[in-house]
N, C-alpha and C positions, 0 to 999 in steps of 0.2 A: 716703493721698494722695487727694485730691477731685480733681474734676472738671477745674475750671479748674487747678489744679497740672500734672495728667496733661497736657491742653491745651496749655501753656503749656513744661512738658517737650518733649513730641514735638514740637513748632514750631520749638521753640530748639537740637537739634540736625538736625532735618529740613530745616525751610529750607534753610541754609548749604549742606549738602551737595549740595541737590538741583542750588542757584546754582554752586555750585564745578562740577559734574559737567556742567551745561548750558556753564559759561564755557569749559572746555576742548575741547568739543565731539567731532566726530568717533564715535570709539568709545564713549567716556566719556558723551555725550547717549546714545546708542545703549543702554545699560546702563541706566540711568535709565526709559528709555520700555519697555525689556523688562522691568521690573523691576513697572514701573505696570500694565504689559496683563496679564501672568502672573497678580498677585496678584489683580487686579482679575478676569479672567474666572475664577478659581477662585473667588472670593466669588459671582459671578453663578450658575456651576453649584452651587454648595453650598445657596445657599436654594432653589434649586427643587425641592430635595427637599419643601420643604412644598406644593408643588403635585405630590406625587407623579408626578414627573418626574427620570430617572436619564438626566442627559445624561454622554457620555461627555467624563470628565473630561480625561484624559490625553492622548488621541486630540484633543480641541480644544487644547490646549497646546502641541502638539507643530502641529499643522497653524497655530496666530497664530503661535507662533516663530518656523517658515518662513518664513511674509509677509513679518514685521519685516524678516528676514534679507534675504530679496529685496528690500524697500523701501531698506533700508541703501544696498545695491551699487546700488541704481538698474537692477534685470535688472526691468523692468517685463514686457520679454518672457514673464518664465517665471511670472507670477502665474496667468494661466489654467488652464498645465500643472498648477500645484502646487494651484490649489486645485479643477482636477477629479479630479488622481488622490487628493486627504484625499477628497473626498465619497465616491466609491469604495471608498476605504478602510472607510471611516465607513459606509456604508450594507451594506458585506459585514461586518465585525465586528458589527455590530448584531445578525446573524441569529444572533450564538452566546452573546448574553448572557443570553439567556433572561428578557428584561423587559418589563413589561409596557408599553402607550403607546410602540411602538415610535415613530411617527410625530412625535410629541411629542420623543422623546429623540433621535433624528435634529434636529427641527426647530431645537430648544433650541441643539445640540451647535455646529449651522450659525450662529446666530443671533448666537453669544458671540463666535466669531469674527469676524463681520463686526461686529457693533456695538462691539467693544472694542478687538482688534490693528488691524483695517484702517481703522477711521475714528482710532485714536490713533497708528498711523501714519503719517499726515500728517504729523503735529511732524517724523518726518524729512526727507520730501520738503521742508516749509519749509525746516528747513535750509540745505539747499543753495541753493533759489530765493530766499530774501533775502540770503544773503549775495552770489550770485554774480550773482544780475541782477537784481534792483531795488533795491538798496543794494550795490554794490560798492563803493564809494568809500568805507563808512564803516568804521571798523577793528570787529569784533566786532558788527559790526551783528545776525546773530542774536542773541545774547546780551539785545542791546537791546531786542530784536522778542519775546523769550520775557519781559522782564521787563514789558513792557507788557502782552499775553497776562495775564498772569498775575493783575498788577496790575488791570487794568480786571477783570476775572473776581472779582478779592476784594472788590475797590471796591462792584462790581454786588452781589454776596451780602450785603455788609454793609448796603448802602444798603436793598437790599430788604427786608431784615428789620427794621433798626432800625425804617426808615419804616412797615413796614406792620404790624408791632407797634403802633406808637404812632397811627396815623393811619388804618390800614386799616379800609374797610366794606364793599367789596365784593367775594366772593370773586373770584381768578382760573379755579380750576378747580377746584373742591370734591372731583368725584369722583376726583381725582387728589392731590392737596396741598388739604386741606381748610383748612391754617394761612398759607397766600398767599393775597395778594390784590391788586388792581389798581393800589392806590394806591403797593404797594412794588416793583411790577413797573417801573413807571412809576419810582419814585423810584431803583430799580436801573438803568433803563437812563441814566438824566443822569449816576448816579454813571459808569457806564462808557467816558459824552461827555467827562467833564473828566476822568478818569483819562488819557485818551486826547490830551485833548486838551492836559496837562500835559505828555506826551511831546513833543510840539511847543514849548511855549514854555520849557521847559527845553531845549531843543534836544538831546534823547536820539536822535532820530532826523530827516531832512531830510521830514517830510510837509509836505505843502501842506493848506488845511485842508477841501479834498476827499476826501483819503485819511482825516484824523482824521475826519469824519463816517461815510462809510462803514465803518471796521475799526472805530470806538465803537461803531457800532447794531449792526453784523455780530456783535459779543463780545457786548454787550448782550443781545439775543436770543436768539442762539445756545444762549449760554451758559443761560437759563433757561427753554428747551426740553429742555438737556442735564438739567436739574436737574428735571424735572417726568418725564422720559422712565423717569431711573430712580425716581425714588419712587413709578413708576405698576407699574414692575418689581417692586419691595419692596411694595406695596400689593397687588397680586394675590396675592405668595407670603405674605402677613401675618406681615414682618417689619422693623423698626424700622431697624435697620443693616447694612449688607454684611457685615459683621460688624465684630470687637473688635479688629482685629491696631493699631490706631492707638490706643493709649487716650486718651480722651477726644474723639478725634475720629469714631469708628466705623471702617469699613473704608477701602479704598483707593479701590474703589469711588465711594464717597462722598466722599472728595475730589476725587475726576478726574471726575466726572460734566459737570461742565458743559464741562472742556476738550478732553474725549471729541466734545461735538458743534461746540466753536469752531474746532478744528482745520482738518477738513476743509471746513466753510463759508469760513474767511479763505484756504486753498487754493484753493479755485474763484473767488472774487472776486480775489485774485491773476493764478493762469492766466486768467481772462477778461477781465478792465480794467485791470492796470495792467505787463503786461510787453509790450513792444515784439519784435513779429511780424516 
């Protein structure tokens, strides 16, 4: 089986399920994002072993689970509690592993957790906040809000690559993604203006064309910050893919990278400019 077959396999039962599992929402969304953060920070801690770095595996697993958990029920109250009493944990266990770059595998162990469960936790908190206060009126309106998400997010990767394959000369950030460059960055963020800006004239959701400017640039960028953030991760540890569990697409990882940082960006530009105080 080549490349594109493998590709095009995992797409074709992955997709549906993922839509099916978001449309139903609830618990069923909740599975999904646990399912994304889990694999995803186990790929994070697995390459750092080539930076000779043993974060604890388990012990972060268990500490992003919690979050989710708390994120879910909306107990914002107890994320302090839970995640001063993991670091406690995390930094008393540390002392009987007997490994070497203590400070490092604390750091790491801290790191995976906040940059993967807590920032792709958000997708839950949206949840509730577009369906129940800035779209109440629409029926499934999250549903609509994750497929735009998504869509502007693929639009943007695709547009950025084709164009900067075919047209690119100058790089965007060489010592990071030495294969981007400026002219597809640019070509990604328009793809993500009229991804976006589709959602409105198909009338998928009630924006005005204030909101489609700002949630297009917001995904737009976001999203290829998300995508440069971890290739700079995979680049220090010198290695190609999060790993193989997607064939033909690489790791989990590397799928969710860019929606890892859109998340919590379209969350703040929400709570800050468009719900009524």
């Amino acid at each position: 089986m080549n490349e594109l077959t493998k590709r095009i396999f995992v797409a074709f039962f992955g997709i549906p399920l993922v839509l099916v599992l978001t449309w139903l929402g609830g618990w069923y969304f909740f599975a999904v994002i646990l399912i994304i953060s889990m694999v995803a920070l186990w790929e994070f801690y697995d390459f750092q072993k080539h930076n000779e770095i043993a974060p604890q595996n388990i012990s972060g697993l268990i500490l992003g689970a919690l979050v989710l958990f708390i994120i879910q029920l909306q107990r914002f109250d107890l994320i302090l509690a839970v995640m001063g009493i993991g670091l406690l944990l995390i930094l008393t266990n540390e002392m009987f592993r007997r490994q070497q770059k203590v400070s490092s595998n604390i750091g790491v162990t801290l790191l995976g957790v906040i940059y993967i469960p807590v920032l792709l936790g958000s997708m839950l908190y949206l949840s509730a906040v577009v369906q129940q206060q800035l779209f109440p009126q629409v029926s499934s309106a999250w549903f609509r809000f994750v497929i735009m998400i998504l869509g502007a997010i693929w639009i943007c990767d695709t547009f950025a690559y084709a164009f900067g394959k075919a047209f690119g000369r100058h790089k965007l950030y060489e010592k990071v993604s030495p294969n981007k460059s400026i002219e597809g960055s640019v070509a990604g963020l328009l793809g993500s203006i009229m991804a976006v800006a589709l959602v409105k004239l198909l009338g998928v959701l009630p924006l005005d064309w204030g909101q489609v400017l700002i949630f297009a640039v917001a995904i737009g960028i976001a999203g290829q910050i998300g995508d440069l953030v971890e290739s700079w991760f995979k680049r220090d540890a010198g290695v190609k893919d999060s790993s193989a569990i997607l064939p033909g697409h690489g790791g989990m990882l590397d799928r969710f990278d860019s929606l890892i940082f859109v998340a919590p960006v379209v969350l703040i530009i929400i709570d800050l400019f468009m719900l009524n105080r």
